[in-house]
C-alpha positions in Angstrom: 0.0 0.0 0.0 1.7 3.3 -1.3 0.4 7.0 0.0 2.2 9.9 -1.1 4.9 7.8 -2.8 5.6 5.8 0.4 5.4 2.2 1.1 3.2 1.4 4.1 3.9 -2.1 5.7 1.3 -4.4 7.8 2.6 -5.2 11.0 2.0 -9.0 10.0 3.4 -8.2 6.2 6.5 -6.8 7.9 7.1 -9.5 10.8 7.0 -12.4 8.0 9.3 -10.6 5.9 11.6 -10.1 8.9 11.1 -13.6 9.5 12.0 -14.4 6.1 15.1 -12.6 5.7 16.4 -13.9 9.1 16.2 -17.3 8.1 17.5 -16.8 4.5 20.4 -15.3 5.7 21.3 -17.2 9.0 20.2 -20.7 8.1 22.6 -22.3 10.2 24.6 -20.5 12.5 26.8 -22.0 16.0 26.5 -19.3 19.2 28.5 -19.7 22.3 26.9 -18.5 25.3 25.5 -19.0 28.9 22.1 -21.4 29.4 19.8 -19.0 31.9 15.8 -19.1 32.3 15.7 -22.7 30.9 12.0 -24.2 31.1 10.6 -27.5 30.0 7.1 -27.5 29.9 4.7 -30.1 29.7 5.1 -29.9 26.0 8.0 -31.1 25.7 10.1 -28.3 24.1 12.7 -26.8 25.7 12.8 -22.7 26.2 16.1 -20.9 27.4 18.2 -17.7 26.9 21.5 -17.8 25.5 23.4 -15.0 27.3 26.6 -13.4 27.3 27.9 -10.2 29.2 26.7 -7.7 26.8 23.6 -9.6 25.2 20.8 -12.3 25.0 19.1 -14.7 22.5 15.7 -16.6 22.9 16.1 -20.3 22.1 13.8 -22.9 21.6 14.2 -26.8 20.6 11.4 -28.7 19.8 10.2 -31.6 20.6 10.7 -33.8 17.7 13.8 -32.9 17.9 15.0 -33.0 21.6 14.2 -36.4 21.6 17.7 -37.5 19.4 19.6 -35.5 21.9 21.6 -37.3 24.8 22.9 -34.4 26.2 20.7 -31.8 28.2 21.5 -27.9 29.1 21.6 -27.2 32.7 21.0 -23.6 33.8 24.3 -21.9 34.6 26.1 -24.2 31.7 28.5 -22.7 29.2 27.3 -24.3 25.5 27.2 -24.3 21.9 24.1 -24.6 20.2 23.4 -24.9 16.6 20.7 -23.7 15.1 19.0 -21.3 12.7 17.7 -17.9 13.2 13.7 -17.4 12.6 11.0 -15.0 14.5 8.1 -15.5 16.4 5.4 -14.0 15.1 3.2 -13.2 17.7 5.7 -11.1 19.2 7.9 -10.3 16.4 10.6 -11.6 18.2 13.8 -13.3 17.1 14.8 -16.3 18.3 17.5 -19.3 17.5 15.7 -22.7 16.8 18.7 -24.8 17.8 18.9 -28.9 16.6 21.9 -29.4 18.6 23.8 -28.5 22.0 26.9 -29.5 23.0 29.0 -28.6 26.5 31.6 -26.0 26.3 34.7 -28.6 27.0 33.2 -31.6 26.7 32.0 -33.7 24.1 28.1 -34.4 23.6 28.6 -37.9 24.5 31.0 -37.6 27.4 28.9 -34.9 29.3 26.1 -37.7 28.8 28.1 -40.0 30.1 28.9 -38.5 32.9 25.2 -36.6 33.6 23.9 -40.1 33.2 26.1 -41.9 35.7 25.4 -39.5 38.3 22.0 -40.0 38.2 22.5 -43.6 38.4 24.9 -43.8 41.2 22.7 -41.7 43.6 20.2 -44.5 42.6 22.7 -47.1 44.3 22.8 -49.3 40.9 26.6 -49.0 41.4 27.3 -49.4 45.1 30.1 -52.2 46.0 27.9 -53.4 48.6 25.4 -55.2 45.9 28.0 -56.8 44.1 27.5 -60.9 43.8 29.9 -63.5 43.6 30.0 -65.8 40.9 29.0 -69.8 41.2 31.5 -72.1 41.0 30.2 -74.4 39.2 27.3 -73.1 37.1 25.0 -75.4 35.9 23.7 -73.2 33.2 25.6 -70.4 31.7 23.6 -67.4 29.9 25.3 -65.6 26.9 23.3 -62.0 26.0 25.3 -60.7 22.3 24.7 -60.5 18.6 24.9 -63.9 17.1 27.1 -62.7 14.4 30.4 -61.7 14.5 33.6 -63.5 16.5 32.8 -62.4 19.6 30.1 -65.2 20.4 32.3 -67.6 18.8 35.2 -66.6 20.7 33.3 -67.2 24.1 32.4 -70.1 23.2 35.7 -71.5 22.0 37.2 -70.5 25.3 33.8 -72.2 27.6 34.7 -75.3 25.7 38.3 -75.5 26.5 37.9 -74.5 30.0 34.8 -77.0 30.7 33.8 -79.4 27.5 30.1 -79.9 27.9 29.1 -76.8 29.7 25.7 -76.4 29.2 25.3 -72.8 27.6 21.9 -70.5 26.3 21.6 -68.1 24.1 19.8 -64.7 24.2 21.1 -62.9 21.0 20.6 -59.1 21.3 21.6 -55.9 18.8 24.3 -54.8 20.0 24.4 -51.1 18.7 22.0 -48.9 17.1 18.8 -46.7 18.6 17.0 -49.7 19.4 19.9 -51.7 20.9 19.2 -50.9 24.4 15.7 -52.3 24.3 16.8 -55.5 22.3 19.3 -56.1 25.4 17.5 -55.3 28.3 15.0 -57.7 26.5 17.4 -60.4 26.0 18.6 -60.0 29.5 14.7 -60.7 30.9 14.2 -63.4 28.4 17.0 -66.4 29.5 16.3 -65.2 33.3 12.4 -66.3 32.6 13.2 -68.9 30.7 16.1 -70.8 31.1 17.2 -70.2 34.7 20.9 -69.8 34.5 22.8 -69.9 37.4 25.5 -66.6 35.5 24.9 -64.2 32.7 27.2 -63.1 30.3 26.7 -59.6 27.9 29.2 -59.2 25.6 30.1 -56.9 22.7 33.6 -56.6 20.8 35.2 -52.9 20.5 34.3 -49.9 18.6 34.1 -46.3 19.0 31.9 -44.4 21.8 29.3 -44.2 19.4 28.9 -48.0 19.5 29.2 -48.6 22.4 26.4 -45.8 23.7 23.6 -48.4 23.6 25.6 -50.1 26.9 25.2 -46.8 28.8 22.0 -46.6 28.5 19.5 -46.4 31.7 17.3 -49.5 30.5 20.7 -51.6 29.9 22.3 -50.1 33.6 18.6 -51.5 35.2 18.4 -54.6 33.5 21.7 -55.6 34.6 21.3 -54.0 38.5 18.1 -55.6 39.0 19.0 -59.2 37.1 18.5 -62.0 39.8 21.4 -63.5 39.3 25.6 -62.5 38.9 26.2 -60.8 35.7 29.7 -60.3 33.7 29.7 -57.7 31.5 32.5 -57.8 29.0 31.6 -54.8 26.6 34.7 -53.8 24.2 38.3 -53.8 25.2 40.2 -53.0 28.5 40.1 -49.4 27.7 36.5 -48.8 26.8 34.3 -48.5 30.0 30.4 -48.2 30.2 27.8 -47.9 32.8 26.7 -51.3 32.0 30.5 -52.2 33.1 29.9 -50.5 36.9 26.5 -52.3 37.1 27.7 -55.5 36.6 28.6 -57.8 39.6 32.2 -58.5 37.4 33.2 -56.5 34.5 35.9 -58.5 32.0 38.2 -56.8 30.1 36.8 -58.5 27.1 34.3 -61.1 25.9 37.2 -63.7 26.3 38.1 -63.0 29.6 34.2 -62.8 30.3 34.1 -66.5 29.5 37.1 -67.2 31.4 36.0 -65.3 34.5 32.2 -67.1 34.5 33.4 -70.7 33.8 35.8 -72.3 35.9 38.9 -74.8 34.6 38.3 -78.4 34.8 41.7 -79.2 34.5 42.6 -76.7 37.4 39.9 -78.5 39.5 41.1 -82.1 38.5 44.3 -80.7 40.1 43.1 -79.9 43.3 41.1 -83.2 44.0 44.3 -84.7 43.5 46.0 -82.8 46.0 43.2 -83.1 48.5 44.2 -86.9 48.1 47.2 -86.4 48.6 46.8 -84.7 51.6 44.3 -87.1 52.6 46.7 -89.9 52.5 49.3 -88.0 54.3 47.6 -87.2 57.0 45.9 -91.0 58.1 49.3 -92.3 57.3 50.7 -89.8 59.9 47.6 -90.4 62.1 48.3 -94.4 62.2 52.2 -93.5 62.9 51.3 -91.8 65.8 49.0 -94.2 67.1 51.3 -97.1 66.0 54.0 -95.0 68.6 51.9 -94.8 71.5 50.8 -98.6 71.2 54.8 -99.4 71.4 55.3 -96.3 74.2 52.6 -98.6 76.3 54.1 -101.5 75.9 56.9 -100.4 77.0 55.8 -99.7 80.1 53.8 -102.8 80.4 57.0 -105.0 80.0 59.1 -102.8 82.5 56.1 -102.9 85.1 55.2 -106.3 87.1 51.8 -105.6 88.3 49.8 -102.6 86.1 48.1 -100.5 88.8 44.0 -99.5 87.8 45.5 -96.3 86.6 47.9 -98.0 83.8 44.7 -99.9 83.0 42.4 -97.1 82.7 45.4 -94.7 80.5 45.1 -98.0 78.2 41.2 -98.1 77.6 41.4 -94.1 76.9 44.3 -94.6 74.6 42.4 -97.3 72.8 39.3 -95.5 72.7 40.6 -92.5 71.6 42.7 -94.3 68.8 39.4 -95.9 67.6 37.6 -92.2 67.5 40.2 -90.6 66.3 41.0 -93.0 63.2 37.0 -93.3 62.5 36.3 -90.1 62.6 38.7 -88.9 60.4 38.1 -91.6 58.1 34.5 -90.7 58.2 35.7 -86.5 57.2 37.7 -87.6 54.2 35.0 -90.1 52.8 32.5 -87.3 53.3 34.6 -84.8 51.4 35.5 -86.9 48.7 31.6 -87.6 47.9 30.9 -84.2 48.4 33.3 -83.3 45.7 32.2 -86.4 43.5 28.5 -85.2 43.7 29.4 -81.9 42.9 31.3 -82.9 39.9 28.9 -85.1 39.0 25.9 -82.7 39.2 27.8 -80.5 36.9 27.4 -82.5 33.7 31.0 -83.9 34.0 33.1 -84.8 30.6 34.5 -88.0 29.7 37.5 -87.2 31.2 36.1 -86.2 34.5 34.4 -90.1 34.1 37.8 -91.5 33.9 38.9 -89.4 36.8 36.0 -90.7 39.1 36.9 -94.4 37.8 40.2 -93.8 38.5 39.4 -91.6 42.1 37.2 -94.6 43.0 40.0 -97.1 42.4 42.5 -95.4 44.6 39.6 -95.0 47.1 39.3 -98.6 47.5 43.1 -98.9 47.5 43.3 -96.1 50.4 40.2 -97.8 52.0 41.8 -101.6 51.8 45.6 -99.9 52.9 43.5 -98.3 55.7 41.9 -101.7 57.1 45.1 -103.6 57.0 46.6 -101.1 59.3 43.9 -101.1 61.2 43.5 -104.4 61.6 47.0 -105.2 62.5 47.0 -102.3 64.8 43.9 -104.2 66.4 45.7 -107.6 66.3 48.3 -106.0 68.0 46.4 -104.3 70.5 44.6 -107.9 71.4 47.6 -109.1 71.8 49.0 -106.4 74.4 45.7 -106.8 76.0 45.9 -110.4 76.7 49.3 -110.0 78.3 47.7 -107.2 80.6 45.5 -109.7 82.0 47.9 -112.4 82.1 50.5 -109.9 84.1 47.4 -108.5 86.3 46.9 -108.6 89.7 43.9 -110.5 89.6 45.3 -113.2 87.2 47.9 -113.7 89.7 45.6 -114.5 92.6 43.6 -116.5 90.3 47.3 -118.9 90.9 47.1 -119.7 94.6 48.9 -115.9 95.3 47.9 -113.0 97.6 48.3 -110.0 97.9 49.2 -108.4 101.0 48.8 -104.6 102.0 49.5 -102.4 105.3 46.5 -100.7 106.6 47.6 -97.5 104.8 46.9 -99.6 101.5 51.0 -99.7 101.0 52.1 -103.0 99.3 54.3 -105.6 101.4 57.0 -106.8 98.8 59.6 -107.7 102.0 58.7 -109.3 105.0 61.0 -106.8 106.8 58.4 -104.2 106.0 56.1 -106.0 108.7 56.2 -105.6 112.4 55.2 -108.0 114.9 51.4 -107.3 116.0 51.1 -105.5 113.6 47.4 -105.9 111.6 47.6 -106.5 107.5 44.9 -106.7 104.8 45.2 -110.1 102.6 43.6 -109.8 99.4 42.8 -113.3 97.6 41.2 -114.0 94.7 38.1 -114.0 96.0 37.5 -112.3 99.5 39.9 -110.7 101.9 41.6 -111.4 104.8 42.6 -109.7 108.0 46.0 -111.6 109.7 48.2 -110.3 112.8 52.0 -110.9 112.3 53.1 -113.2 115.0 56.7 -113.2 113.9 58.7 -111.7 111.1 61.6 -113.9 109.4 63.4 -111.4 107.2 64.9 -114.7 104.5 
């Protein structure tokens, strides 16, 4: 509209050509600046000023597009935020529609990172004091990882070296990707439901931050903190670490070491059994030596001592007794432990060499067992033996032959007649009975 030769402008005409010519000529622009009045309304946009010490720039992000973001301004923050300028209309208003933020400092996915785990720790999924140990012998081993590549068959090559027949499920999962974090959690849920194992392993090989996001991912970091049973997380190499790494009860350097760390060695616990043997064999050999020793210490004393007093007697029934506990109940410990360990091998799907071991294990058993009751026996023979001496040396065996014993009113043994005085009263013990004399007269040969 034109009066006098001048061009008259609607508000509204004016504002969209504004509006026009902002966004034609800064389409895509990147301003530094400090994040103050930020608002997130119900919405789901995000509203904030973009300040520095001389100026300030309304921002908005929309919805549609916050939602690729995995970083978030914080009021106070430094940032960069790309974007392109536009107006509001309403208002007439500038403004900077931004489609991307990023830390002053940091990168996009570190400040994530780090914004993430904070949030996580204060919810305790990774205090030490909920860390699990691992079975020792797991029946059932659960493997969560993407069913192509080398890293399941590398686990598995290493599971089957350590423990051939180790009964192993499957829960493939993506292992990257916008949708990875769901596919694992899932995965994760699945094998505990269904198949029960006893340790679960999530696995992924290397690759760059970007790869590897999916594992620090909230639903991943909850899956694992709330699984029912250990989990060892062996995402990427020794250098790379995620938040699905802290949450685990173990993380593994690798997948490799993973396996290695969830499955134990059969040949390493072959080798203990047969030290436990060893030991075993040691020890009632050295048991049997001892007792063999104080059998020959007491008879010893039996040969250097004419008439055994009730105290030699009842030494000699402890000793025996205690022999007899002593040898049974050990006995009894090892056989115990050695079916214990049998069971427990045997409950764990055992290999055919673990078959041959127990054939073998049994056979030297029964050799242990038959070594055992010879020297038993012979230390029972032998104790028979020392017995029947004891009552053919005792005191009553002797009276039983026409003797007596004769005893001083203070209970004092008379071996010489020169002990006696005339008058004097003495005790007579015969075989059966007892007898009280007077000495009349004492004849000293």
């Amino acid at each position: 509209m034109s009066e006098d030769g001048r061009k008259i402008w609607k508000v509204s005409d004016l504002a969209a050509a504004v509006k026009d010519r902002l966004e034609n000529s800064f389409p895509d622009v990147f301003v530094r600046g400090e994040v103050s009045g930020l608002a997130t309304p119900a919405s789901g946009h995000i509203y904030f000023t973009l300040k520095d010490d001389q100026a300030a720039l309304r921002c908005v992000m929309y919805r549609h597009t916050r939602r690729y973001l995995r970083y978030t301004p914080e009021e106070g923050h430094e940032i960069l935020v790309r974007g392109k300028l536009s107006a509001y209309g309403p208002r007439s208003e500038f403004q900077l529609v931004a489609d991307y933020f990023e830390p002053v400092g940091l990168g996009s996915l570190y400040a994530a990172f780090l914004q993430l785990q904070q949030q996580l720790a204060a919810k305790g999924y990774f205090d030490r004091e909920r860390k699990r140990p691992l079975p020792f012998l797991p029946q059932t081993v659960g493997i969560v990882t993407s069913l192509s590549g080398a890293v399941l068959h590398d686990m598995l090559r290493i599971i089957g070296a350590r423990r051939p027949g180790q009964h192993i499920v499957i829960s493939p999962s993506l292992v990257q990707g916008e949708t990875a974090p769901q596919s694992i959690a899932r995965a994760i849920h699945l094998l505990v439901e269904h198949a029960r194992p006893d340790v679960i392993i999530v696995a992924r090989g290397g690759g760059s931050p970007e790869d590897l996001w999916a594992w620090n991912s909230e639903i991943v970091v909850e899956a694992v903190a709330h699984c029912p049973v250990p989990v060892v997380s062996g995402v990427g190499h020794e250098v790379d670490v995620t938040l699905c790494d802290w949450a685990a009860d173990v993380r593994a350097a690798t997948p490799t070491h993973a396996a290695e760390t969830a499955v134990p060695n059969a040949a390493d616990l072959l080798t203990a059994i047969r030290h436990l043997q060893r030991r075993a064999a040691v020890n009632v050999r050295s048991r049997l030596a001892l007792a063999a020793e104080q059998h020959a210490n007491l008879h010893g004393r039996l040969v250097h001592e004419a008439v055994p007093t009730p105290q030699l007697l009842r030494r000699l029934d402890e000793l025996q007794a205690g022999m007899r506990y002593a040898v049974s109940a050990y006995l009894t410990g090892r056989r115990h432990g050695a079916a214990l360990w049998t069971e427990r091998l045997r409950t764990a799907s055992p290999l055919l060499r673990l078959r041959s071991f127990e054939k073998r294990w049994s056979a030297a058993d029964r050799d242990l067992s038959a070594g055992i009751r010879d020297v038993t026996g012979e230390a029972r023979a032998r104790l028979t033996r020392l017995q029947a001496k004891l009552d053919a040396l005792g005191p009553y065996a002797v009276l039983a032959r026409g003797y007596a014993i004769v005893s001083r009113p203070d209970g004092k043994a008379l071996r010489h007649a020169a002990e006696a005085a005339p008058g004097e009263l003495l005790d007579v013990r015969v075989q059966v009975g007892r007898l009280s004399a007077r000495v009349e007269r004492v004849e000293k040969s």
